[in-house]
N, C-alpha and C positions, 0 to 999 in steps of 0.2 A: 606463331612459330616458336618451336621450343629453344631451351638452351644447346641443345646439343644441333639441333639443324641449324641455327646460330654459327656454333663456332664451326659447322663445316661451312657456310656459306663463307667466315672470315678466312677459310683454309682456300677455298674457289674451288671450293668441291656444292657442286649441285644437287638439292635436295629435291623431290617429287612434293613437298611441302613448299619450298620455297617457289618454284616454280608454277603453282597453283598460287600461291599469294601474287607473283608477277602478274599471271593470266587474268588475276581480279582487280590490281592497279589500273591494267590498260583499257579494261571493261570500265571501268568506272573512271577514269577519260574518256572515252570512247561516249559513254554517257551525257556527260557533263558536257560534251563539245554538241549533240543531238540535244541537250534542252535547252541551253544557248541557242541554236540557228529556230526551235519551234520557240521560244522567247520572242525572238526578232520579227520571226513572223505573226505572232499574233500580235505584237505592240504597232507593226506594218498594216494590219488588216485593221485592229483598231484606231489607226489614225487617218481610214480612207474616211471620208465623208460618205455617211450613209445613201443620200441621195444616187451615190456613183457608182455605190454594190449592185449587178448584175443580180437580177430576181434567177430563179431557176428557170423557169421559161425561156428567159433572155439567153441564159447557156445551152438550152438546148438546142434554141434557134440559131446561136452561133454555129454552133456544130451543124448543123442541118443548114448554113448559108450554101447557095447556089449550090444545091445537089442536086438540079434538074443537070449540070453540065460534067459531070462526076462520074467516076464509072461503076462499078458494080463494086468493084473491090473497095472503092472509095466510102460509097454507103455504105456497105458493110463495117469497114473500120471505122464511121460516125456512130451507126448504132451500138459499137462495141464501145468505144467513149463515152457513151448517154448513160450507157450499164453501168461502170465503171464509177462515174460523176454520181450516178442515184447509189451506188453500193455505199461509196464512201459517205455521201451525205446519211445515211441508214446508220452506218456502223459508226459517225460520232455524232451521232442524235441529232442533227440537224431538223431544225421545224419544218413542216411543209406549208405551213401555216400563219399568215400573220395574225 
C-alpha cells in the first residue's frame, strides 16, 4: 500500500487497495487455520499403528456391509461412496499396491 492509501486509511477513508490487502490477510488465515487442522490430521494418521489401517478392500467392504437388507437407494449411495473413496485415493496418489 502506498503513502497516500496510507494516510486515507489514517483519515477512515477506505481504499480499493487497502481493502484487497484485508481480503488477502483473512485468506491467509483462513489458510494457516486449513494447514493446522491437515497437520493434525496427518501427525493422527501417522500415529495409528499400521496393523489397524483399514486395507482398501476393508473400506469397501464396509460400505457394502449388509446391503442384501438395504434398499435401492441405499446401494446406490454405497456405490457412489466407493467412487468417491477411489477418486480421492487417485487424486492424492494413493498406492494400490503394497
Amino acid at each position: 500500500m502506498g503513502v497516500a492509501a496510507s494516510q486515507m486509511e489514517r483519515k477512515g477513508i477506505r481504499t480499493e487497495r487497502s481493502n484487497l490487502n484485508r481480503a488477502i490477510a483473512i485468506s491467509n488465515q483462513q489458510l494457516a487455520q486449513q494447514r493446522a487442522r491437515v497437520r493434525k490430521i496427518k501427525d493422527w494418521i501417522i500415529s495409528q499403528p499400521i496393523q489397524d489401517a483399514p486395507t482398501i478392500g476393508e473400506m469397501m467392504s464396509a460400505i457394502n456391509a449388509s446391503q442384501n437388507t438395504k434398499s435401492q437407494w441405499q446401494k446406490i449411495r454405497n456405490i457412489k461412496r466407493q467412487a468417491e473413496l477411489l477418486i480421492f485415493l487417485k487424486r492424492n496418489r494413493f498406492s494400490f499396491y503394497n
